[in-house]
C-alpha angles and dihedrals in degrees: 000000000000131000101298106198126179112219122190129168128202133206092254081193098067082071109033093036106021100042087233110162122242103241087059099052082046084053090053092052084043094057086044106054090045089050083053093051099042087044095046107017090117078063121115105226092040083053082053092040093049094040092078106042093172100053101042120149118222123167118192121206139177132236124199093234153290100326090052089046096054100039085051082053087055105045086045086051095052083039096063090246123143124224147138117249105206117224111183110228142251085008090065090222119145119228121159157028130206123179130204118253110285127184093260104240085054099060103020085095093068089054108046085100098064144076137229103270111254122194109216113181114232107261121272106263 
């Protein structure tokens, strides 16, 4: 099988803007990726993605905020590709987003726009 790659993209604002700590954006990747496996785990690609525990393939990446996560929500979902967009409750902000495993050069397109996500630690006050 081909290449099967996890992309999830986080709200880099949440740190930078927000003063979120990092352990919690990391929770909300974390909630995302297992909604995605509960929601699609019947899938194909997720069975070849899971069969292999110790060679799976994530890329993080960073979104400016809210307005970019949820265009990129939007272009995945007219794409066909599945994906869990994540909504803290009871906040009601959203924060990620985590794909299902896609066979990379079929989902690579969506992503060109983003970073590597980068965790920089709110200056010292």
């Amino acid at each position: 099988m081909a290449n099967v790659v996890q992309y999830i993209v986080v709200r880099g604002d949440l740190l930078s803007h927000l003063g979120w700590p990092v352990g919690a954006l990391i929770a909300q990747a974390c909630h995302a990726c297992t909604a995605v496996t509960h929601l699609f785990h019947d899938d194909e690609h997720m069975k070849v993605y899971l069969s292999d525990l110790d060679n799976m393939r994530k890329v993080v990446l960073e979104a400016d905020g809210e307005s970019s996560l949820r265009e990129l929500s939007t272009k995945l979902e007219e794409g066909g590709v599945l994906h869990k967009l994540w909504i803290e409750q009871p906040e009601n902000i959203p924060t990620c987003i985590a794909v299902k495993p896609h066979p990379k050069e079929e989902i690579q397109k969506y992503f060109k726009k983003f970073k590597l996500f980068k965790a920089i630690p709110p200056a010292p006050k």
